[in-house]
PQR file of N, CA, C, O and H, with PARSE charges and radii, in Angstrom:
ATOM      1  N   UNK A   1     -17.545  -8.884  25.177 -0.4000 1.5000
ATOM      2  CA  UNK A   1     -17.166  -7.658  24.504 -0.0000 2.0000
ATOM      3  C   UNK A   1     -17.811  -6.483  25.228  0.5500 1.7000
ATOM      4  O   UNK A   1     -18.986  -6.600  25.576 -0.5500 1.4000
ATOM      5  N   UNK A   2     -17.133  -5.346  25.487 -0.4000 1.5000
ATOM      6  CA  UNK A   2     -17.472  -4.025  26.109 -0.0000 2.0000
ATOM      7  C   UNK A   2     -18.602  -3.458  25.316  0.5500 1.7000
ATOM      8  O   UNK A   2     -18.894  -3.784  24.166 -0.5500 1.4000
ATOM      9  H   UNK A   2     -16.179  -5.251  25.204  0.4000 1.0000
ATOM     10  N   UNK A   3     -19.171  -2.619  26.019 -0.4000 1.5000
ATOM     11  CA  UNK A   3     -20.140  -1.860  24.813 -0.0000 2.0000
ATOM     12  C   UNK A   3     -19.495  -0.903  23.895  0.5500 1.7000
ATOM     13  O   UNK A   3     -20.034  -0.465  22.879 -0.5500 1.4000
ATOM     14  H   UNK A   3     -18.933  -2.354  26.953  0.4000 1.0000
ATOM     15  N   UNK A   4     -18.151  -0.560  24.363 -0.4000 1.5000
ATOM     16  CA  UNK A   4     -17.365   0.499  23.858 -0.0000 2.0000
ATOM     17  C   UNK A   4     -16.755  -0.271  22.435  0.5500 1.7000
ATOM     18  O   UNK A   4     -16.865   0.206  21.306 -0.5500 1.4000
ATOM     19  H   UNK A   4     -17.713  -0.916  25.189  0.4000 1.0000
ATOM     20  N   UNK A   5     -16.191  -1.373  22.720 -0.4000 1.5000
ATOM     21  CA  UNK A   5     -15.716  -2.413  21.111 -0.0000 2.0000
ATOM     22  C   UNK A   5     -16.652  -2.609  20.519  0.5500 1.7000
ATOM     23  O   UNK A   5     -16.541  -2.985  19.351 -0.5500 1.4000
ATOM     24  H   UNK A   5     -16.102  -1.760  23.638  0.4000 1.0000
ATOM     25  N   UNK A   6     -18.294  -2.374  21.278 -0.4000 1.5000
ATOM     26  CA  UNK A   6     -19.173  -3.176  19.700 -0.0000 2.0000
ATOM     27  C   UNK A   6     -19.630  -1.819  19.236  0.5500 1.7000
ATOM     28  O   UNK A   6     -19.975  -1.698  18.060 -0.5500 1.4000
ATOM     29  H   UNK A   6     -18.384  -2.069  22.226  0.4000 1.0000
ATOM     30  N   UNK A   7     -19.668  -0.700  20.120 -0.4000 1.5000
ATOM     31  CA  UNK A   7     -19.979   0.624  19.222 -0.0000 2.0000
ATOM     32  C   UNK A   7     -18.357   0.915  18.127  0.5500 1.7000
ATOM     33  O   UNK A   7     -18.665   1.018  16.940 -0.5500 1.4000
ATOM     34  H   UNK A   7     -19.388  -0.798  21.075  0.4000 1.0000
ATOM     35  N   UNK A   8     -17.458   0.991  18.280 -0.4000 1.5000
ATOM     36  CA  UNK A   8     -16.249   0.522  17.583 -0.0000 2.0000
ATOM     37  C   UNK A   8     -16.400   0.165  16.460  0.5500 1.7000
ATOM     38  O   UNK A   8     -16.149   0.789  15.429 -0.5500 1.4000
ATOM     39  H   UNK A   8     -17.208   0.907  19.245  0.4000 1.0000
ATOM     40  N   UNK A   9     -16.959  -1.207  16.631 -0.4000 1.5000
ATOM     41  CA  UNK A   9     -17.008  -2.506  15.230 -0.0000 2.0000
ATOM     42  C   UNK A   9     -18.035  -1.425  14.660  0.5500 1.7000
ATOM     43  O   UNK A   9     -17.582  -0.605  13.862 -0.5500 1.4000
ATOM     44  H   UNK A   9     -17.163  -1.714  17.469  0.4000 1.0000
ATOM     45  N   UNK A  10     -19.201  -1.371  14.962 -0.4000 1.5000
ATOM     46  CA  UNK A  10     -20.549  -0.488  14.701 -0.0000 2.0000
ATOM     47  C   UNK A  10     -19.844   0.811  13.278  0.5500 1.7000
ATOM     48  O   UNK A  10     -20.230   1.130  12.154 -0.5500 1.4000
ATOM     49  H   UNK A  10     -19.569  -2.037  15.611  0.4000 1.0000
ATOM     50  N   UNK A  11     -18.714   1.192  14.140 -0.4000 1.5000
ATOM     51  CA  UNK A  11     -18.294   2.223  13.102 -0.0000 2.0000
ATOM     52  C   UNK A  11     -17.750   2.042  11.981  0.5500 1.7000
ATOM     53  O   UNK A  11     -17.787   2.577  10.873 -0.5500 1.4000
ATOM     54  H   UNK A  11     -18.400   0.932  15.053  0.4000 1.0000
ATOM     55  N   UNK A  12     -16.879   0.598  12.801 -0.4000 1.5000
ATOM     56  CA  UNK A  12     -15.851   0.048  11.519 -0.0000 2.0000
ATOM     57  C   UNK A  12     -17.117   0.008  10.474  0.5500 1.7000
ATOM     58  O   UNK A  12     -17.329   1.011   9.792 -0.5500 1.4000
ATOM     59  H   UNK A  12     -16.849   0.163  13.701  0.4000 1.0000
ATOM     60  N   UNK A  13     -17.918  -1.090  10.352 -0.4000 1.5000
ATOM     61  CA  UNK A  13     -19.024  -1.461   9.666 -0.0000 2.0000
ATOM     62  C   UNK A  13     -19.530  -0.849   8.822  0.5500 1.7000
ATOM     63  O   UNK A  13     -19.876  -1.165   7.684 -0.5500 1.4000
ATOM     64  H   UNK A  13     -17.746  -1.904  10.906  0.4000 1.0000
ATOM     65  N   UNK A  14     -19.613   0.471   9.620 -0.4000 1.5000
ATOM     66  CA  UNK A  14     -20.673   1.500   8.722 -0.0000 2.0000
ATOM     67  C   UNK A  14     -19.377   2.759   7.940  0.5500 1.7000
ATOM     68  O   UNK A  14     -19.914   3.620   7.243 -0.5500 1.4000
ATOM     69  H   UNK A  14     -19.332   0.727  10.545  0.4000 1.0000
ATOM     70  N   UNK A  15     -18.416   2.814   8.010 -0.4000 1.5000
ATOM     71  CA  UNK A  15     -16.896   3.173   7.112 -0.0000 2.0000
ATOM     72  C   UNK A  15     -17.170   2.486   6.499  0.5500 1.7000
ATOM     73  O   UNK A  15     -17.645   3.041   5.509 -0.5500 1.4000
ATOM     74  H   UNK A  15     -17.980   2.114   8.576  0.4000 1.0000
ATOM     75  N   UNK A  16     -17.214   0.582   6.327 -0.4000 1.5000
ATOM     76  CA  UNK A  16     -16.793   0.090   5.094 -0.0000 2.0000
ATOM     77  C   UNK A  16     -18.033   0.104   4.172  0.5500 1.7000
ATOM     78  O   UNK A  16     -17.638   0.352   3.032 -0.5500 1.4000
ATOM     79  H   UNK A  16     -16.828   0.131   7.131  0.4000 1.0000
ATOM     80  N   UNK A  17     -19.291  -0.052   4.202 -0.4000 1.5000
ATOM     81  CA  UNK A  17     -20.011   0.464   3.768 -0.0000 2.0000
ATOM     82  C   UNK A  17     -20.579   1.377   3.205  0.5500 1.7000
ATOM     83  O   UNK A  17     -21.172   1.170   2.147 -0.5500 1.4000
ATOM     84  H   UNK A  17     -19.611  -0.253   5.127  0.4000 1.0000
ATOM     85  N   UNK A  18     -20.519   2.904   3.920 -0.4000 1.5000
ATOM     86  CA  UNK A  18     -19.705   3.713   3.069 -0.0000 2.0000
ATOM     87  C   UNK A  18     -19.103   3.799   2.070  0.5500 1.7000
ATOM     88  O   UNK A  18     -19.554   4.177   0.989 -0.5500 1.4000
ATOM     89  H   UNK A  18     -20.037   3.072   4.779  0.4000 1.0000
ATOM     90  N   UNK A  19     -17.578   3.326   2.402 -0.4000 1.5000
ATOM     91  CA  UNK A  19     -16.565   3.057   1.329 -0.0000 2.0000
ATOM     92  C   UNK A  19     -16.778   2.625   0.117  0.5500 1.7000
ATOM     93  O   UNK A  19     -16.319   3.173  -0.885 -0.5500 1.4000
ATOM     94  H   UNK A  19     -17.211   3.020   3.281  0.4000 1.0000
ATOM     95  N   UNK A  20     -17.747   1.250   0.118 -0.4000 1.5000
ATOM     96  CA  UNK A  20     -17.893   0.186  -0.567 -0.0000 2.0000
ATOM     97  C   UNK A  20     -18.934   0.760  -1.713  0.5500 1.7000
ATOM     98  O   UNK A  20     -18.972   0.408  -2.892 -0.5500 1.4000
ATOM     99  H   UNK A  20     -18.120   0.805   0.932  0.4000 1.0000
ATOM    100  N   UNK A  21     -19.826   1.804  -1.012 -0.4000 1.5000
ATOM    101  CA  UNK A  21     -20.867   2.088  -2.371 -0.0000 2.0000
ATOM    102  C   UNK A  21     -20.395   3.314  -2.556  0.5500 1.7000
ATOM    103  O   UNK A  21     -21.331   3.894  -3.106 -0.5500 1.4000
ATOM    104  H   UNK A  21     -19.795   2.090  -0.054  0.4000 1.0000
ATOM    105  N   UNK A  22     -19.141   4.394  -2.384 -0.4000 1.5000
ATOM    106  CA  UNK A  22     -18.651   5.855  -2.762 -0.0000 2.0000
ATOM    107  C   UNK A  22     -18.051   4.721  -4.030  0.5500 1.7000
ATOM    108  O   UNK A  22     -18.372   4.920  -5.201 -0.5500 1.4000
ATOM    109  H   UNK A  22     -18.381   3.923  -1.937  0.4000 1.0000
ATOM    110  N   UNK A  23     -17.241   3.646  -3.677 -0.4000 1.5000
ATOM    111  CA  UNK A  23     -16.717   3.332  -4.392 -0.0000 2.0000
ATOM    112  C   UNK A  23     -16.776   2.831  -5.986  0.5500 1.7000
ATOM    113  O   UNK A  23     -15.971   2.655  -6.900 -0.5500 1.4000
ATOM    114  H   UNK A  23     -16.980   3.485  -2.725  0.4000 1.0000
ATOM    115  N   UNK A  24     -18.486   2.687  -5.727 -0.4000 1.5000
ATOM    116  CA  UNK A  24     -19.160   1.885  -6.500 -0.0000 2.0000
ATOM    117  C   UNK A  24     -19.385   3.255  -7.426  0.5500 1.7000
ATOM    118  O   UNK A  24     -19.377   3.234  -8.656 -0.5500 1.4000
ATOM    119  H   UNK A  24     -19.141   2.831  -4.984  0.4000 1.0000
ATOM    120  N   UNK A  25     -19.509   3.996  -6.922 -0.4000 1.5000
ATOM    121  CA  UNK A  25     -20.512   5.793  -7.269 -0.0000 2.0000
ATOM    122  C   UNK A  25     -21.580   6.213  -7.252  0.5500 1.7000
ATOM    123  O   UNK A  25     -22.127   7.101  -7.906 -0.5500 1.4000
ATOM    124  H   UNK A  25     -19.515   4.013  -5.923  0.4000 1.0000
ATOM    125  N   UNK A  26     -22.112   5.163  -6.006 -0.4000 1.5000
ATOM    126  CA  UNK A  26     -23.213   5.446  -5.135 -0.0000 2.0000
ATOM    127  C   UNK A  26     -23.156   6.297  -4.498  0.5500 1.7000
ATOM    128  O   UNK A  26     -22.332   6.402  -3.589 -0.5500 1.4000
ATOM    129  H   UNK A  26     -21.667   4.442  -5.475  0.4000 1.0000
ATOM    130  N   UNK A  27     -24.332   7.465  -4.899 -0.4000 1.5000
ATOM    131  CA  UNK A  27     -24.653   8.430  -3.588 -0.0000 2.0000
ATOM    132  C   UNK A  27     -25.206   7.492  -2.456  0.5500 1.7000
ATOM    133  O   UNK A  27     -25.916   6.491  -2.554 -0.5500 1.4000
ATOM    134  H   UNK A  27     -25.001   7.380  -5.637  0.4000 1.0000
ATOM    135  N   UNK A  28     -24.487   8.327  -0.965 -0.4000 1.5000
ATOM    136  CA  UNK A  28     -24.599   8.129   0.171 -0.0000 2.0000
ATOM    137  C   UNK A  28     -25.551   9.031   0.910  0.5500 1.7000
ATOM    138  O   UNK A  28     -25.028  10.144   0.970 -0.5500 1.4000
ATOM    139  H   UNK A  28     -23.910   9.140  -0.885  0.4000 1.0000
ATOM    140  N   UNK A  29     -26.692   9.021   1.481 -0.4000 1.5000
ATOM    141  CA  UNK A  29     -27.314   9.615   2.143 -0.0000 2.0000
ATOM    142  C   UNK A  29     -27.226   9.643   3.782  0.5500 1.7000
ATOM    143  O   UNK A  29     -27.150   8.515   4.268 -0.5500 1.4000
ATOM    144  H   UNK A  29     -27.116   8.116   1.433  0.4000 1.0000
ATOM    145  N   UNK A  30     -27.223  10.592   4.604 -0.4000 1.5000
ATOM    146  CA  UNK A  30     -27.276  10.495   5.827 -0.0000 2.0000
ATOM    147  C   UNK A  30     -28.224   9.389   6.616  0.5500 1.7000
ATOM    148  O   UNK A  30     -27.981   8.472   7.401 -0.5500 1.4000
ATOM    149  H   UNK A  30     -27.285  11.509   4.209  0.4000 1.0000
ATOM    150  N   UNK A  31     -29.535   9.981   5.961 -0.4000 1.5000
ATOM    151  CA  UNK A  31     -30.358   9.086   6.776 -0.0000 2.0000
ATOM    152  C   UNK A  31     -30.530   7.671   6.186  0.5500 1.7000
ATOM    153  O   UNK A  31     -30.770   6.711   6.918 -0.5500 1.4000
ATOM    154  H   UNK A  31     -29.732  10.726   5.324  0.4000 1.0000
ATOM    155  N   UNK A  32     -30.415   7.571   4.964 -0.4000 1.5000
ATOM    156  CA  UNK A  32     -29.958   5.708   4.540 -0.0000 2.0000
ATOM    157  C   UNK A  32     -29.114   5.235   5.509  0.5500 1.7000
ATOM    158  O   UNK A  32     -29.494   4.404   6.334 -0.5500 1.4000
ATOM    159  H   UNK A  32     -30.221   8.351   4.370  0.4000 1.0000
ATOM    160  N   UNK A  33     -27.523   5.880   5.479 -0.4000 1.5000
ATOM    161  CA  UNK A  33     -26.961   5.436   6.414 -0.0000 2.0000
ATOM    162  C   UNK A  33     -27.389   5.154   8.257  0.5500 1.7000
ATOM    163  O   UNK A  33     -27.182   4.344   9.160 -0.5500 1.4000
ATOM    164  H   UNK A  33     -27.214   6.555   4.809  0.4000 1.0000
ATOM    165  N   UNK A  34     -27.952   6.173   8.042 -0.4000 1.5000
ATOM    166  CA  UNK A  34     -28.790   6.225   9.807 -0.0000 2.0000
ATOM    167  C   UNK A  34     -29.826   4.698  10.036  0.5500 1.7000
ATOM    168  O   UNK A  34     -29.966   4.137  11.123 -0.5500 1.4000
ATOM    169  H   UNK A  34     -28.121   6.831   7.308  0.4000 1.0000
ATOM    170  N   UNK A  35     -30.454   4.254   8.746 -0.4000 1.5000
ATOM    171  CA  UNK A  35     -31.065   3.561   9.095 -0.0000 2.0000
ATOM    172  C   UNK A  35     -30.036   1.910   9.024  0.5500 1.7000
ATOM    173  O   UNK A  35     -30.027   0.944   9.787 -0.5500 1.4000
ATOM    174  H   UNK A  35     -30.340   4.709   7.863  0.4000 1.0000
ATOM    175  N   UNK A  36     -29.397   2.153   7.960 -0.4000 1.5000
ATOM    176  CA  UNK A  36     -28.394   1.067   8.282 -0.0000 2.0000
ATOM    177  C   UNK A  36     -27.447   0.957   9.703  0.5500 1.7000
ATOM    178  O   UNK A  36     -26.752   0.035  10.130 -0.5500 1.4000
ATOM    179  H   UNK A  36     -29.405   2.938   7.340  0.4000 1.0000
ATOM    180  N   UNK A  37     -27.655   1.930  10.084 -0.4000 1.5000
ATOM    181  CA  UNK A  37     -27.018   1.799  11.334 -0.0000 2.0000
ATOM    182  C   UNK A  37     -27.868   1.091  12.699  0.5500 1.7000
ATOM    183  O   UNK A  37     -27.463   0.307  13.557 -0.5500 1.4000
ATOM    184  H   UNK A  37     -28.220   2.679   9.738  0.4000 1.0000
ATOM    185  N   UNK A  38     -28.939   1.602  12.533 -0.4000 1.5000
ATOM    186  CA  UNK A  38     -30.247   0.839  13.605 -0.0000 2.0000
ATOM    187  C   UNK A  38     -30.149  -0.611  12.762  0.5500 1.7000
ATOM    188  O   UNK A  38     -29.842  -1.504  13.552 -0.5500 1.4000
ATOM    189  H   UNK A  38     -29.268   2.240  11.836  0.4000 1.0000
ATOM    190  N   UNK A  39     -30.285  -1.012  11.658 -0.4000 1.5000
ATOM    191  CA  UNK A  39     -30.591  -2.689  11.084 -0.0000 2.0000
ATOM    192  C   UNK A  39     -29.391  -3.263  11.813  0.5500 1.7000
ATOM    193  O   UNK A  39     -29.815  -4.224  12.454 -0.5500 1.4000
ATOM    194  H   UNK A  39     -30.534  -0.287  11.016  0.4000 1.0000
ATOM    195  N   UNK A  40     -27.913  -3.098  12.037 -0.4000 1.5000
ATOM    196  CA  UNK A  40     -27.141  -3.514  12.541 -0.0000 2.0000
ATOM    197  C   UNK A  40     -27.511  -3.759  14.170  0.5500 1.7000
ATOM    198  O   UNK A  40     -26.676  -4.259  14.924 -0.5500 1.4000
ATOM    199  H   UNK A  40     -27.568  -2.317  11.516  0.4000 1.0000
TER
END
């Protein structure tokens, strides 16, 4: 896999996540998300 498809997936990942707790009616924070993004 390119580095370009796993930064890609990287995004997909962190959209559905996102998604998944707006959905819930979880506030989303930048830097929560920032750090979920380095755990990946």
């Amino acid at each position: 896999m390119a580095a370009g498809e796993e930064q890609v997936d990287l995004e997909n990942e962190m959209a559905f996540i996102d998604l998944a707790l707006r959905a819930r009616g979880l506030q989303v924070d930048a830097d929560a998300m920032g750090r979920v993004s380095r755990m990946l």
